[in-house]
Steps between C-alpha positions, in 0.01 A plus 500: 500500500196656437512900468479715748236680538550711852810615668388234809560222220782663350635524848418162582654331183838681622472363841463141298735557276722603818468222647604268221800711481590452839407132512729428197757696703467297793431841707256400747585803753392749201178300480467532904517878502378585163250253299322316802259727743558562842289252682591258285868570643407492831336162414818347369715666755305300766622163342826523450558830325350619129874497368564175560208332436521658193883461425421082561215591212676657233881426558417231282359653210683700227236598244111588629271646290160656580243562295226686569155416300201678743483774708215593749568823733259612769577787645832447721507131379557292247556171332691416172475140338827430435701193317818401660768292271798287703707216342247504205170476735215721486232562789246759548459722844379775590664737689335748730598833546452796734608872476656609794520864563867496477656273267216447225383172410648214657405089454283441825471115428426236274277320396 
């Protein structure tokens, strides 16, 4: 992970590192409310609810890791190149981010 260099990307490589926690735990209601922002929520909620679309995601999965090698932050958002490892596979994405004025940073989408 590269260093951090700003409290955004020191506050953005918790909300990664969050999320791998919480993927690995199979918690996908934790990553409703607390990683992923509130449109994106919304967004989810519309088709067929963010927990469960997420729960059919990661109840799979018992170890995730993240990786984050690049950050860019611009004002109230953000992206982070990050490297995701599953059953021994590696893929790049970027994640993007916005701060909300409650809450902090949350993931806002992917890329």
């Amino acid at each position: 992970m590269p260093a951090h260099t700003t409290r955004a990307e020191q506050a953005i490589g918790d909300v990664v590192a969050n999320l791998a926690s919480d993927v690995s735990g199979n918690d996908p209601t934790k990553i409703c409310s607390e990683i992923l922002a509130k449109p994106l929520v919304s967004e989810l909620n519309k088709h067929g609810g963010c927990g469960n679309d997420l729960a059919t995601q990661v109840g799979t999965i018992n170890v995730y890791t993240l990786t984050v090698t690049k950050y860019t932050v611009s004002g109230t958002h953000a992206t982070a190149l990050v490297s995701s490892t599953y059953s021994g596979k590696t893929r790049t994405m970027t994640l993007q981010f916005v701060k909300q004025a409650k809450g902090g940073w949350r993931i806002s989408g992917i890329g």
